[in-house]
N, C-alpha and C positions, 0 to 999 in steps of 0.2 A: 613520642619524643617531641623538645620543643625546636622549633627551627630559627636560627639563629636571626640576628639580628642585624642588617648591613650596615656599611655606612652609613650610605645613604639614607636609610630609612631614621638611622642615627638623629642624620642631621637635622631632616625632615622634622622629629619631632623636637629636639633643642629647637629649633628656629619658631614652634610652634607654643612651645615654653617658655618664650622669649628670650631663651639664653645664646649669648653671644659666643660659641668657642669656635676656637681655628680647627680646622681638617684634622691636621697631628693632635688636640687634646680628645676630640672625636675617637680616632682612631686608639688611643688609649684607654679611651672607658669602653669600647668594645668590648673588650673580652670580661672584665667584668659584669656588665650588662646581661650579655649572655650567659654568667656564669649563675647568677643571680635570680632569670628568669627559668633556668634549668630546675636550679634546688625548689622554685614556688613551684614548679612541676610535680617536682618530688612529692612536695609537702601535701599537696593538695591530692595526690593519689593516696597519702596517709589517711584521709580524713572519709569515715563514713559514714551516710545517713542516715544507717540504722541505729547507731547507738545515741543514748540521749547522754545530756549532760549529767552531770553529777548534778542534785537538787541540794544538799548537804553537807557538810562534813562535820564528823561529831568524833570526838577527841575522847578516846576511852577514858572512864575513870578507874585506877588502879589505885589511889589511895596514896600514892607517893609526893611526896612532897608535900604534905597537908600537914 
C-alpha cells in the first residue's frame, strides 16, 4: 500500500517546483495527490513483465464492405 502524502512534504515539493500556493490550497490538493498516487499503485501492480507487447494487429478480411 501507498503511504500517504503530508503537508508538508506537500509543500516541500511545490516550493521545490517553484510554485507559490498558500497552506489552505496545499491542504486541498492533498487528498487528491494521494488519491492519485494510490491508483498509479494500482496500475502499476496491473502490469507484468512477462508478457510482451502486441508486435501487430492485423484486421480480419471477411470480404465485407468490398
Amino acid at each position: 500500500m501507498v503511504e500517504g502524502i503530508t503537508l508538508a512534504q506537500l509543500r516541500t515539493m511545490a516550493k521545490q517546483a517553484g510554485l507559490k500556493l498558500s497552506d489552505e490550497e496545499l491542504e486541498q490538493l492533498v487528498p487528491g495527490v494521494n488519491r492519485s498516487r494510490k491508483q498509479l499503485s494500482e496500475l502499476r501492480e496491473l502490469v507484468t513483465d512477462n508478457l510482451e507487447p502486441a508486435g501487430t494487429f492485423v484486421v480480419a478480411k471477411t470480404g465485407k464492405g468490398r
